[in-house]
ROZA-148091 format. One line per 8 residues: their letters; for each residue x, y, z of N, C-alpha, C, O. Coordinates in nm, 3 decimals, padded with zeros to 5 digits. Example, Ala and Ser with C-alpha at 12.3 -4.5 7.8 and 13.67 -1.06 7.14 Angstrom:
<rs>
as = 01.319 -00.569 00.780 01.230 -00.450 00.780 01.320 -00.330 00.780 01.424 -00.332 00.846 | 01.285 -00.225 00.708 01.367 -00.106 00.714 01.290 00.003 00.787 01.341 00.114 00.804
</rs>
This chain:
<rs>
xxxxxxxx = -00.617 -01.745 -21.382 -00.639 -01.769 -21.526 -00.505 -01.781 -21.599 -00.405 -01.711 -21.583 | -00.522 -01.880 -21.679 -00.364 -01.931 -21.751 -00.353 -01.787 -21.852 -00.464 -01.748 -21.890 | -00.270 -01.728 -21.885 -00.268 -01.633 -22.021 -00.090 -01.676 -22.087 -00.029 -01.618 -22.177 | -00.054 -01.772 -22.021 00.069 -01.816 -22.116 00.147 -01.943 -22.081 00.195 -01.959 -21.969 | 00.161 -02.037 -22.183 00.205 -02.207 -22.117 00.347 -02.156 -22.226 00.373 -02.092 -22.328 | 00.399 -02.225 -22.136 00.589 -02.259 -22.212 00.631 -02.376 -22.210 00.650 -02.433 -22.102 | 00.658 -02.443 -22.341 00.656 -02.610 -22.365 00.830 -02.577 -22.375 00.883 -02.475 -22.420 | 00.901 -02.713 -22.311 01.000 -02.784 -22.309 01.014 -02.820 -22.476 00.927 -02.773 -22.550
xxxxxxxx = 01.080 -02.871 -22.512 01.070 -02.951 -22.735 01.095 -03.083 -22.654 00.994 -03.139 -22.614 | 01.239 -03.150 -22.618 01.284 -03.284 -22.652 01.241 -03.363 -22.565 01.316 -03.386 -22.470 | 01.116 -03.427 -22.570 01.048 -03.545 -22.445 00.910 -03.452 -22.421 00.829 -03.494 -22.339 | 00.885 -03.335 -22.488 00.755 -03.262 -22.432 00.685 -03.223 -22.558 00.563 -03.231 -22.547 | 00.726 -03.186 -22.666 00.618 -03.193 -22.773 00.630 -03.318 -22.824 00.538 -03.398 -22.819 | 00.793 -03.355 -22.899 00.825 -03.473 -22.925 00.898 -03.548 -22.874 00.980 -03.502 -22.794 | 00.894 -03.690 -22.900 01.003 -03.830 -22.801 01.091 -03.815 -22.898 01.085 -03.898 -22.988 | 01.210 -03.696 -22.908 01.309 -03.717 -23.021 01.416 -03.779 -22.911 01.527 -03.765 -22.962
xxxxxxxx = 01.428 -03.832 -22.798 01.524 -03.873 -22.683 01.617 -03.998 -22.749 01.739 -04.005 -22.764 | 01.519 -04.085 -22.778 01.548 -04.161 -22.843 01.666 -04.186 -22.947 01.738 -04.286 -22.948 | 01.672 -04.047 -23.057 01.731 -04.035 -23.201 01.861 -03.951 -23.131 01.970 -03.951 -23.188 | 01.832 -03.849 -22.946 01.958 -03.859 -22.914 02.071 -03.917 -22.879 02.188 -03.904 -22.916 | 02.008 -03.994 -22.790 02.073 -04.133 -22.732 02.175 -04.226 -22.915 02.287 -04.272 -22.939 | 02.067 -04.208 -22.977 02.146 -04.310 -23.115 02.254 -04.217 -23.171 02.355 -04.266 -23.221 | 02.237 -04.078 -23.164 02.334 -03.997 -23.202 02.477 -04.007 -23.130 02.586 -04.032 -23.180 | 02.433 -03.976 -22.967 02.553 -04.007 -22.914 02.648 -04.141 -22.903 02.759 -04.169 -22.857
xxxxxxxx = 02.562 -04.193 -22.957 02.647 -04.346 -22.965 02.698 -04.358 -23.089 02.783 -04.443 -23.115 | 02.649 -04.268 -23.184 02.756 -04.293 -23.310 02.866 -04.226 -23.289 02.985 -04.255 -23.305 | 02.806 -04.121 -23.246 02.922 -04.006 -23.197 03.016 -04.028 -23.120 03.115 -03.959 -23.141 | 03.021 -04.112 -23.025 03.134 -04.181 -22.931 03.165 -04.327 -23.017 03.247 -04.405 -22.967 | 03.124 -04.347 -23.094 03.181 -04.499 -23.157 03.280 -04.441 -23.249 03.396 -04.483 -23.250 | 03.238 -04.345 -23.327 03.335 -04.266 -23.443 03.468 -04.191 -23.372 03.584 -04.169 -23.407 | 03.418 -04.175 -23.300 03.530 -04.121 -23.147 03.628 -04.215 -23.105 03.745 -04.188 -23.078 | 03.556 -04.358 -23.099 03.600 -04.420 -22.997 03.609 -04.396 -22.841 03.719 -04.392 -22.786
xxxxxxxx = 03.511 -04.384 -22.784 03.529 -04.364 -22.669 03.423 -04.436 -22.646 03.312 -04.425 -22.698 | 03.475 -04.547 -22.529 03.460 -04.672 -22.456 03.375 -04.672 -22.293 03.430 -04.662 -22.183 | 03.250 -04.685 -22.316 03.179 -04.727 -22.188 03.134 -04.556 -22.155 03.166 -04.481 -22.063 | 03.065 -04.541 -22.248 03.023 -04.383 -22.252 02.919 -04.364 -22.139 02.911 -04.266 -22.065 | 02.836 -04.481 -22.138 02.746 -04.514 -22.043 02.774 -04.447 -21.922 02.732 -04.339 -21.880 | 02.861 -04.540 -21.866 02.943 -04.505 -21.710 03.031 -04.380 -21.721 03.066 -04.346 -21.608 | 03.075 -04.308 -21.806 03.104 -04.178 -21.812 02.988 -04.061 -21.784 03.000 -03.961 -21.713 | 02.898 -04.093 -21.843 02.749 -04.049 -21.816 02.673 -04.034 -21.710 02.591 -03.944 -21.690
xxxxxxxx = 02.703 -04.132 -21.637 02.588 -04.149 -21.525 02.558 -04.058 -21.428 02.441 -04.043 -21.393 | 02.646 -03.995 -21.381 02.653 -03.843 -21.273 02.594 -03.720 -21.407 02.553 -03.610 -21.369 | 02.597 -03.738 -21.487 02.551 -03.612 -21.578 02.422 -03.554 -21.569 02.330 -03.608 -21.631 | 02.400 -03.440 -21.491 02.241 -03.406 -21.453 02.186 -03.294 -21.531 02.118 -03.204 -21.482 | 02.217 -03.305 -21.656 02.129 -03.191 -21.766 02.244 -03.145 -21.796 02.359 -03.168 -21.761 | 02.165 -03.039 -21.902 02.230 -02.903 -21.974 02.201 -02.904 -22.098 02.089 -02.939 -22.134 | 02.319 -02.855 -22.207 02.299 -02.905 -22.330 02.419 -02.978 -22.379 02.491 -03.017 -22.287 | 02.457 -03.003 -22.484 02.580 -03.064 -22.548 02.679 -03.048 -22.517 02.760 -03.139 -22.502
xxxxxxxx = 02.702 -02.920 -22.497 02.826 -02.902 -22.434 02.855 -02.954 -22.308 02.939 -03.044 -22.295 | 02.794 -02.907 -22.212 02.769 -02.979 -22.053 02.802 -03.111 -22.066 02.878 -03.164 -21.985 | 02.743 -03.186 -22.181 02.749 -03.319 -22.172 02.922 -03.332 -22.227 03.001 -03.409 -22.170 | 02.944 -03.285 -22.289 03.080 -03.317 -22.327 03.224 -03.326 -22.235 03.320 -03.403 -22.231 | 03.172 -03.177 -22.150 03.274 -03.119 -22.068 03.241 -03.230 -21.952 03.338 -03.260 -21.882 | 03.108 -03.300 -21.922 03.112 -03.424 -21.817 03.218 -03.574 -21.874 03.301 -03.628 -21.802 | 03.193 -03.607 -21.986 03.255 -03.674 -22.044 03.391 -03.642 -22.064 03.470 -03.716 -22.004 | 03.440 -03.552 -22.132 03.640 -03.514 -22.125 03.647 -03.412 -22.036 03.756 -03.358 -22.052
xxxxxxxx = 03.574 -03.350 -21.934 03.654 -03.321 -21.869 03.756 -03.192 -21.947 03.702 -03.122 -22.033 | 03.914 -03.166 -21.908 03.968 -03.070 -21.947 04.035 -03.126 -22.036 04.132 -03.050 -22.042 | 04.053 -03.209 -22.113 04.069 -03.295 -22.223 04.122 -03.222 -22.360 04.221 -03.246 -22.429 | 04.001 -03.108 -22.374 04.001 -03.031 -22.531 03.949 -02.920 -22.463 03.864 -02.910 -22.375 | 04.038 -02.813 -22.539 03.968 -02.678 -22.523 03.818 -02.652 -22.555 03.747 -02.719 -22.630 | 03.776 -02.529 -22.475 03.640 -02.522 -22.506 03.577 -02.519 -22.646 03.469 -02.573 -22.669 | 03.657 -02.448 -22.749 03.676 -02.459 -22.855 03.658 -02.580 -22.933 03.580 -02.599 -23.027 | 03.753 -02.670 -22.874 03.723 -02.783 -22.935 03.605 -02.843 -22.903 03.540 -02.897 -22.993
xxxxxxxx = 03.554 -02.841 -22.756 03.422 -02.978 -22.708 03.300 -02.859 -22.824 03.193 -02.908 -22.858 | 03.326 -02.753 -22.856 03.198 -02.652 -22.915 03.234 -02.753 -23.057 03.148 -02.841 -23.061 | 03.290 -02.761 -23.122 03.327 -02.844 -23.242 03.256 -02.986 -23.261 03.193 -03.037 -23.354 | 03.298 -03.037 -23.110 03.254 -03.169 -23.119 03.127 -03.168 -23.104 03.063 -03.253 -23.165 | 03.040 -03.046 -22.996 02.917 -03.102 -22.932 02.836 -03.057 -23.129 02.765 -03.144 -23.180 | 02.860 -02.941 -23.198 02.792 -02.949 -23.332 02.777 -03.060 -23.361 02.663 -03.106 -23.368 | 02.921 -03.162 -23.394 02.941 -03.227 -23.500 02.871 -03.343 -23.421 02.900 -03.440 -23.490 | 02.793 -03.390 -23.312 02.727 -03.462 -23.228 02.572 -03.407 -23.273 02.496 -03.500 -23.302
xxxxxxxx = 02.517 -03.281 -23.283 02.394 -03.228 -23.334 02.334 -03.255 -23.420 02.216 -03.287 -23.423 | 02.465 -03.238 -23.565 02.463 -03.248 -23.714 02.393 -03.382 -23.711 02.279 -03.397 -23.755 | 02.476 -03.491 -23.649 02.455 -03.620 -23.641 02.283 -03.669 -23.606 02.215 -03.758 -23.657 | 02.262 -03.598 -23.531 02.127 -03.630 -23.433 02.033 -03.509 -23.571 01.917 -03.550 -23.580 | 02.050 -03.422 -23.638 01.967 -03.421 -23.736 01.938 -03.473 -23.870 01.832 -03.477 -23.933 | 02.057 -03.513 -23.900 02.060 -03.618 -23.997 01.986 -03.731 -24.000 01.945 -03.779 -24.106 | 01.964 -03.777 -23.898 01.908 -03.902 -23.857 01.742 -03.883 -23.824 01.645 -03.955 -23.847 | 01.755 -03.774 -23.768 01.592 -03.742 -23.697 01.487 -03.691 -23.836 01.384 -03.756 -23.857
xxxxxxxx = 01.523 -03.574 -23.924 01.493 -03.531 -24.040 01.439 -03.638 -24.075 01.504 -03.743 -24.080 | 01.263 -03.628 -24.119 01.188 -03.675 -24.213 01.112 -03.787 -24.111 01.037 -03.866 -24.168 | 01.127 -03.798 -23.955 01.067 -03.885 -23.898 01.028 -03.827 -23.769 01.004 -03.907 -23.679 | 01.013 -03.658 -23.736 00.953 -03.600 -23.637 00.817 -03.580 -23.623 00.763 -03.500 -23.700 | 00.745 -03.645 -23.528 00.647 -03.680 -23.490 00.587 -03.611 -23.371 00.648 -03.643 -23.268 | 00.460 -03.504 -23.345 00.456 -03.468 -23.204 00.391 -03.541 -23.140 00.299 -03.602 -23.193 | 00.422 -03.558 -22.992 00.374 -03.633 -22.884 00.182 -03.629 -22.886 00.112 -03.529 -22.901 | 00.144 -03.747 -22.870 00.013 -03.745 -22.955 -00.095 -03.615 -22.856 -00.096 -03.597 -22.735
xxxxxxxx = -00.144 -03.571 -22.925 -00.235 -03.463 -22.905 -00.180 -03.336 -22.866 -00.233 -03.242 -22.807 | -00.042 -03.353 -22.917 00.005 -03.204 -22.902 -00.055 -03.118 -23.015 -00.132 -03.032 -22.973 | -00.042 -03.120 -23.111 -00.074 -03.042 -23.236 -00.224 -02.957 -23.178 -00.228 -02.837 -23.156 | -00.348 -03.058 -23.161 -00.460 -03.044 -23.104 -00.437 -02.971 -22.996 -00.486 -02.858 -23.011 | -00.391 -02.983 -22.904 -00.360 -02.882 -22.773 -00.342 -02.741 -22.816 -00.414 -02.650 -22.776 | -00.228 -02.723 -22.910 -00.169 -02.620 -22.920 -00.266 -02.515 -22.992 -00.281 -02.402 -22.947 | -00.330 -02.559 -23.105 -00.455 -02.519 -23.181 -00.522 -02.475 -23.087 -00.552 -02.356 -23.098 | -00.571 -02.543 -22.966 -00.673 -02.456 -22.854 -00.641 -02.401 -22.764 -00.723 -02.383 -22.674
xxxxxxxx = -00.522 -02.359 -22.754 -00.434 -02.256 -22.684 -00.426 -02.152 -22.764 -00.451 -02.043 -22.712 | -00.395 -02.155 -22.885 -00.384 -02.051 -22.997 -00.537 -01.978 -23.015 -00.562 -01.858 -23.013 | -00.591 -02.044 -23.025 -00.750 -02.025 -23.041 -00.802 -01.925 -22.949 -00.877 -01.830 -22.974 | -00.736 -01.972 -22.806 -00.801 -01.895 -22.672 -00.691 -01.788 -22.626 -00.690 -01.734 -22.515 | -00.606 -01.769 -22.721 -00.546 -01.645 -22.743 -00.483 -01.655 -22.626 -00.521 -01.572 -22.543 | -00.379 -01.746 -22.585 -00.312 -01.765 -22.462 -00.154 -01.790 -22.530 -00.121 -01.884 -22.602 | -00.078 -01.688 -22.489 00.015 -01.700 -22.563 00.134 -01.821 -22.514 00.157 -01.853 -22.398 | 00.199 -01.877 -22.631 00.274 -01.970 -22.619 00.408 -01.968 -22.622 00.466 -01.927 -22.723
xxxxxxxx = 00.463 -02.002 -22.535 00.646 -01.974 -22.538 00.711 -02.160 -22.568 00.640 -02.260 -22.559 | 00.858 -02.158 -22.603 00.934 -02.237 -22.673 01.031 -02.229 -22.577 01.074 -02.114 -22.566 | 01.094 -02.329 -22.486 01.201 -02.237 -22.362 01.300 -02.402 -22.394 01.280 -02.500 -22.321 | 01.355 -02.404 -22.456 01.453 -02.594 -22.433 01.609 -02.522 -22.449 01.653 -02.413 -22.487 | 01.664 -02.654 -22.393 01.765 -02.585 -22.399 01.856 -02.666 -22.522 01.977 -02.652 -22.537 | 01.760 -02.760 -22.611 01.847 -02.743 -22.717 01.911 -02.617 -22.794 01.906 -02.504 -22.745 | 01.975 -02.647 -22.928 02.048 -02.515 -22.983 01.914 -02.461 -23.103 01.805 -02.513 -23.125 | 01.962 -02.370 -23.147 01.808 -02.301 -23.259 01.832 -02.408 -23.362 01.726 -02.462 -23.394
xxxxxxxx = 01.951 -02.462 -23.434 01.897 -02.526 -23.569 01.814 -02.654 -23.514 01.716 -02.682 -23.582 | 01.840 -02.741 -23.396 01.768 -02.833 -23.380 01.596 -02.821 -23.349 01.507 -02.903 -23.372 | 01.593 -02.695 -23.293 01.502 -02.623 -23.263 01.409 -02.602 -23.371 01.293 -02.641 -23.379 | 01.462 -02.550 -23.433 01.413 -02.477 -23.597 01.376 -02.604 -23.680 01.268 -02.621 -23.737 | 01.492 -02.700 -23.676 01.440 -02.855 -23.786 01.318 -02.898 -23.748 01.242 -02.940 -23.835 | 01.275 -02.895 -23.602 01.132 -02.967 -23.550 01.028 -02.924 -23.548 00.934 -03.003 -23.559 | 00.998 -02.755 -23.529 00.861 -02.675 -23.532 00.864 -02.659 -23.664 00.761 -02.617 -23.718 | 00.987 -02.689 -23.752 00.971 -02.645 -23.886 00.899 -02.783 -23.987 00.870 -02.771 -24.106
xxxxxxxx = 00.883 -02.893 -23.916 00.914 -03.022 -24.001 00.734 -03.033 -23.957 00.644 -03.086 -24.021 | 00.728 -02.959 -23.822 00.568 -02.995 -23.808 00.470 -02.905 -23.797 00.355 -02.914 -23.753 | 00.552 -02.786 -23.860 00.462 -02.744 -23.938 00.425 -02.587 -23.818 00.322 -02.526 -23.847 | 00.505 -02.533 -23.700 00.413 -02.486 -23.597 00.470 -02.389 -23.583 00.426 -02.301 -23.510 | 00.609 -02.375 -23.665 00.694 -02.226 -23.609 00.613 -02.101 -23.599 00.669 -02.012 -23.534 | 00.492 -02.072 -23.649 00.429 -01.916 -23.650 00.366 -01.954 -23.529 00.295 -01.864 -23.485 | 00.366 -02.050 -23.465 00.276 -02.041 -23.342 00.318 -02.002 -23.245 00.243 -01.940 -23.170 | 00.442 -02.022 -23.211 00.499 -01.944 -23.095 00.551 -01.783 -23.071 00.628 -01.715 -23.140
xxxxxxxx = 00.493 -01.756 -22.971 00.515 -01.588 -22.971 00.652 -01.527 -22.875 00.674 -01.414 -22.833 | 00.739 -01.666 -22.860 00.897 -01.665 -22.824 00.924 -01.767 -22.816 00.842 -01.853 -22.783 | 01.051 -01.794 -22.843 01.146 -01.883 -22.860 01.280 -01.874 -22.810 01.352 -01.794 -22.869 | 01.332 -01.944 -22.709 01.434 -01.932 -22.689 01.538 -02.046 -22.635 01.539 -02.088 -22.520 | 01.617 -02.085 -22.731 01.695 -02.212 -22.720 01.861 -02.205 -22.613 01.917 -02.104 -22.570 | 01.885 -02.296 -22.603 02.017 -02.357 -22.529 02.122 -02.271 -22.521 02.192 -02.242 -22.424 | 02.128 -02.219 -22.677 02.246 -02.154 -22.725 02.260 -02.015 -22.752 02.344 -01.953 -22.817 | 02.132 -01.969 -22.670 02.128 -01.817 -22.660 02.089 -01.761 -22.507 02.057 -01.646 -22.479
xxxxxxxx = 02.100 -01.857 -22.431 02.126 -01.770 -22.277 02.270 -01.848 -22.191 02.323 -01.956 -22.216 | 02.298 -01.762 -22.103 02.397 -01.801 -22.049 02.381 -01.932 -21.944 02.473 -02.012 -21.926 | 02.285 -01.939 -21.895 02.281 -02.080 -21.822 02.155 -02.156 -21.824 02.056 -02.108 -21.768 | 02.148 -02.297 -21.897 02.062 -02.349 -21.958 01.976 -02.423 -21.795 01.995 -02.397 -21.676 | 01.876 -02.527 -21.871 01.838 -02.600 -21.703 01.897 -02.697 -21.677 01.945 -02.788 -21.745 | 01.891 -02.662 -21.513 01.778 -02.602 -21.395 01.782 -02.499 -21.381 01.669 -02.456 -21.355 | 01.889 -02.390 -21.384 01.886 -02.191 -21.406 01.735 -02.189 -21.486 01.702 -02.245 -21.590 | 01.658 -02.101 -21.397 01.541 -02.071 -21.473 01.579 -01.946 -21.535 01.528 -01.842 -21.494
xxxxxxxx = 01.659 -01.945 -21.624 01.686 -01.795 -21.685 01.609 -01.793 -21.829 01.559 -01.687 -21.866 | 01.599 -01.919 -21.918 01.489 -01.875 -22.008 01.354 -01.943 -22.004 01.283 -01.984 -22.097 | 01.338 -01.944 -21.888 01.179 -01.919 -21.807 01.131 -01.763 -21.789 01.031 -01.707 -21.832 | 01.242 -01.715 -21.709 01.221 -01.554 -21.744 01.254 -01.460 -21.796 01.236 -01.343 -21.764 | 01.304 -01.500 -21.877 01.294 -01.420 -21.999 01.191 -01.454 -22.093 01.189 -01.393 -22.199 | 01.095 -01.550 -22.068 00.977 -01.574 -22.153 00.868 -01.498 -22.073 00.769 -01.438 -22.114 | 00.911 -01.514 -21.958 00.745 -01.455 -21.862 00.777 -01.329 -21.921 00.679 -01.295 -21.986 | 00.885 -01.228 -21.930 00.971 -01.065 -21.963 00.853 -01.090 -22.082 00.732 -01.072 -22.078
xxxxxxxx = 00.921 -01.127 -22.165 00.844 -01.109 -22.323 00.709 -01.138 -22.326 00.637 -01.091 -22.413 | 00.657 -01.230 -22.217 00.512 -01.242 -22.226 00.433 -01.114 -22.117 00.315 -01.096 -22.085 | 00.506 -01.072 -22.096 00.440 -00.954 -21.994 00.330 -00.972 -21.900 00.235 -00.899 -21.873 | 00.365 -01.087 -21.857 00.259 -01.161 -21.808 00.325 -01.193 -21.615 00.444 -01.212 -21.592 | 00.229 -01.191 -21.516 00.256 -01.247 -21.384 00.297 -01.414 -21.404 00.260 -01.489 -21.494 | 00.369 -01.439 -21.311 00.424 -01.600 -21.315 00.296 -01.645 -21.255 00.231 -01.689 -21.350 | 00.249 -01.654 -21.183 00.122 -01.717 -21.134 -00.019 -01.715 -21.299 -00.125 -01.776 -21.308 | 00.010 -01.672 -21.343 -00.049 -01.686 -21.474 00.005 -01.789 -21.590 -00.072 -01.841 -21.672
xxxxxxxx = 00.107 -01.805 -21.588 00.199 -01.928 -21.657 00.192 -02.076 -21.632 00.220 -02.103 -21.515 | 00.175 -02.140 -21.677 00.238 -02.320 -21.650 00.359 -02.344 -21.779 00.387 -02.280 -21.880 | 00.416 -02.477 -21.714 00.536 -02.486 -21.788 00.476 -02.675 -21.832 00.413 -02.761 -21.771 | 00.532 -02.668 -21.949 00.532 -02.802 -21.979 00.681 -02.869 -21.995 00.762 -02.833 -22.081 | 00.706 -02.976 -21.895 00.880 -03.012 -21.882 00.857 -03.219 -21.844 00.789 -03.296 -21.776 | 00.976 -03.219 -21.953 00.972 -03.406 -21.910 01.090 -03.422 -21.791 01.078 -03.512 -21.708 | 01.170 -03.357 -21.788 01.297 -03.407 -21.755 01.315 -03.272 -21.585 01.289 -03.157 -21.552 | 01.374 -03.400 -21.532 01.388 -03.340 -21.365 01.484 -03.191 -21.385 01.469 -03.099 -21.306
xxxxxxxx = 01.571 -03.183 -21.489 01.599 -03.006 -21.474 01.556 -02.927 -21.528 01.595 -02.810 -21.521 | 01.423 -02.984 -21.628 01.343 -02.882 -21.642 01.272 -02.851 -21.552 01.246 -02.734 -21.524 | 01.214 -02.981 -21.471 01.077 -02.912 -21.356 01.171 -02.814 -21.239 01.132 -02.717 -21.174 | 01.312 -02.881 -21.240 01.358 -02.766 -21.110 01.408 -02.630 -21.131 01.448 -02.554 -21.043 | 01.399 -02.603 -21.290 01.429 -02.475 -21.337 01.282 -02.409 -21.323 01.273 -02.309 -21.251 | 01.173 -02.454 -21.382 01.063 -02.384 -21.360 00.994 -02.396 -21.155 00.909 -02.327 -21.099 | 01.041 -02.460 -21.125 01.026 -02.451 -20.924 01.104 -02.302 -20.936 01.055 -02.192 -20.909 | 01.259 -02.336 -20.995 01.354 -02.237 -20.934 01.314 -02.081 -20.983 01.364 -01.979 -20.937
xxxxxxxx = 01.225 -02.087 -21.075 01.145 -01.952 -21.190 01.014 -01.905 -21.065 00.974 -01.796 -21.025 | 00.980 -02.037 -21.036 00.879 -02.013 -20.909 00.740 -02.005 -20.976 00.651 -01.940 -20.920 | 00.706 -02.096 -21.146 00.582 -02.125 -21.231 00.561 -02.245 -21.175 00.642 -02.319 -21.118 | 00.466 -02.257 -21.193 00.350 -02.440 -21.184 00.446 -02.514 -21.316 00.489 -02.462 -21.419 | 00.457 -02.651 -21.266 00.465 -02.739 -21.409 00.391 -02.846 -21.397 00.355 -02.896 -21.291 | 00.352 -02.907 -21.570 00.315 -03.026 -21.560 00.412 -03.126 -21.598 00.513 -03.092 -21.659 | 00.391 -03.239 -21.570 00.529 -03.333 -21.598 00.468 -03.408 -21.694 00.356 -03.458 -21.675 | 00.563 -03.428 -21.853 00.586 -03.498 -21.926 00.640 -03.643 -21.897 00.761 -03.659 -21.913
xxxxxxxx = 00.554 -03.769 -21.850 00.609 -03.888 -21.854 00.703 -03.971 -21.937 00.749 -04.079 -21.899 | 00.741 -03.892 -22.101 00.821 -03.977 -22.208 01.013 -04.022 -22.102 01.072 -04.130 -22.100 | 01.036 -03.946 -22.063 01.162 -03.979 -21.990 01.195 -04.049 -21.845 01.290 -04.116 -21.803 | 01.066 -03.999 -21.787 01.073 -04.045 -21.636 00.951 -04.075 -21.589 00.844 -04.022 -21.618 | 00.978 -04.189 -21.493 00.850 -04.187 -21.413 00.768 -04.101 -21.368 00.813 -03.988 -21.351 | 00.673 -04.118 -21.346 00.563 -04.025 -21.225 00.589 -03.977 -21.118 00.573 -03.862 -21.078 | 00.663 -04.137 -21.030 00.688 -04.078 -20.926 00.776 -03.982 -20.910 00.756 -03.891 -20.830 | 00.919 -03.994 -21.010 01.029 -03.890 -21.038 00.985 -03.759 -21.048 01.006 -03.658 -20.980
xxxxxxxx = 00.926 -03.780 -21.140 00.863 -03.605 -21.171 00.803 -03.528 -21.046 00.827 -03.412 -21.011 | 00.719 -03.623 -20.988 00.637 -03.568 -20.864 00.753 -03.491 -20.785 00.775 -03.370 -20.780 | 00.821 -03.601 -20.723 00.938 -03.570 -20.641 01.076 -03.437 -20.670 01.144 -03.372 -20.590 | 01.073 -03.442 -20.804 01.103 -03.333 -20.869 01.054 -03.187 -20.812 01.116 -03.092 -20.764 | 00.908 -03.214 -20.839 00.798 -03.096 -20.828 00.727 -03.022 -20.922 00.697 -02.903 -20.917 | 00.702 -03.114 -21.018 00.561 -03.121 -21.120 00.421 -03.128 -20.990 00.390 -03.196 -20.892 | 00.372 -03.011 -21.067 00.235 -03.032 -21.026 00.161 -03.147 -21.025 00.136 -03.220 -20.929 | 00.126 -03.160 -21.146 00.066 -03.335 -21.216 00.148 -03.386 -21.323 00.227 -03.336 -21.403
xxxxxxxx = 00.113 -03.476 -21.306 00.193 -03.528 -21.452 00.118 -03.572 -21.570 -00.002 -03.581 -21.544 | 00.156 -03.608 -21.717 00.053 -03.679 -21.773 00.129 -03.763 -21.894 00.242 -03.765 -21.846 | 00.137 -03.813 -21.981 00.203 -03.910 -22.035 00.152 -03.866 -22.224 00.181 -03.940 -22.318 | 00.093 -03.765 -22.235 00.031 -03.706 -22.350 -00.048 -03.625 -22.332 -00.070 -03.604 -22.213 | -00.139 -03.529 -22.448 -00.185 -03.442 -22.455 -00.330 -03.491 -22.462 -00.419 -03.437 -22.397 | -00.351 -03.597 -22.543 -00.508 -03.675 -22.572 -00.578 -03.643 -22.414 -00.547 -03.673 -22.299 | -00.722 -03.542 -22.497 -00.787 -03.544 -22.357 -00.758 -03.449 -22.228 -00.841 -03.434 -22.139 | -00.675 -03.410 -22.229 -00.621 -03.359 -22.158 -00.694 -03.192 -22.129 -00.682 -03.116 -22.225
xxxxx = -00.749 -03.150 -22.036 -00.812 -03.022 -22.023 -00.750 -02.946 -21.886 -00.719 -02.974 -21.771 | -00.754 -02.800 -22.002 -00.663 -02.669 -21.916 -00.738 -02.633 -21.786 -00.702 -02.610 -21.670 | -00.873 -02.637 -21.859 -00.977 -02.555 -21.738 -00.937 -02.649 -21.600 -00.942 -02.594 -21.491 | -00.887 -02.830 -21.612 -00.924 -02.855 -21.503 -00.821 -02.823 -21.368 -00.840 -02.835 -21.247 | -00.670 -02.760 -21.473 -00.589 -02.713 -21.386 -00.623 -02.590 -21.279 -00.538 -02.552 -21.199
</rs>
């Protein structure tokens, strides 16, 4: 019996991927930095920072890439603000999870204000009974470390949990936690996810039933 699901935010409630991708490209154009693309390509998760320190390297003190990866955030909320949208039939999902008194965890490894702008814009922040973002544990995904620290606070067995994750270091942080996931299609294929090690996958919430897991 499920008694607690833990949703991924960026590609799993909402497709904000998109408004990142446009961020980082302003953010490296204002920069100037050339063929960000191919700087990118070996980059296998984390959060902002990760991404930075893949990109320069030992370049700027840590200090500094913490400066830049904000002023890369700021950017990506500026832009996103007033056009966050959840992935269709999430809202509905979450209502009948709440309903059936199955508690709900928040585990991404964005930072809290980006965090905070999106459950706040749609309306859901009292719904979650933990939250825990990018910028408050020491190693973001694939480290399933705030996987468990959600199962801790949910007081709950892992075999009682599913995880909701779009992106291949979320599903291998929740493998590496040792929970079931389902795979969010907004970022990757099916087959990716599978191969990953998503349980099933699904491409939205419409329709979608717990019992049949």
């Amino acid at each position: 019996m499920v008694k607690g699901i833990i949703f991924d935010m960026d590609g799993t409630m909402v497709d904000s991927l998109p408004y990142h991708h446009e961020a980082w490209k302003i953010f490296f154009n204002e920069n100037k930095v050339e063929n960000f693309s191919e700087k990118l390509k070996d980059y296998k998760g984390g959060g902002t920072l990760d991404l930075m320190k893949a990109v320069y390297g030992d370049q700027y003190s840590l200090k500094e890439l913490k400066k830049m990866s904000d002023e890369k955030e700021i950017i990506f909320r500026r832009i996103y603000k007033g056009k966050i949208k959840p992935i269709k039939g999430f809202k509905k999902f979450l209502n009948d999870l709440k309903s059936r008194n199955i508690l709900i965890g928040l585990a991404s490894n964005a930072i809290r204000k980006n965090v905070s702008l999106i459950i706040k814009e749609l309306e859901i922040y009292d719904d979650f009974d933990s939250i825990i973002c990018g910028d408050e544990v020491d190693n973001g995904k694939p480290n399933p470390e705030m996987f468990n620290k959600t199962i801790d606070r949910f007081k709950i067995n892992k075999n009682e949990c599913l995880i909701f994750e779009d992106s291949i270091e979320g599903i291998k942080a929740a493998n590496n936690s040792g929970i079931n996931v389902i795979g969010i299609t907004s970022s990757s294929s099916h087959k990716i996810l599978l191969d990953a090690g998503s349980t099933i996958n699904i491409s939205n919430y419409v329709d979608f039933d717990l019992a049949k897991i």
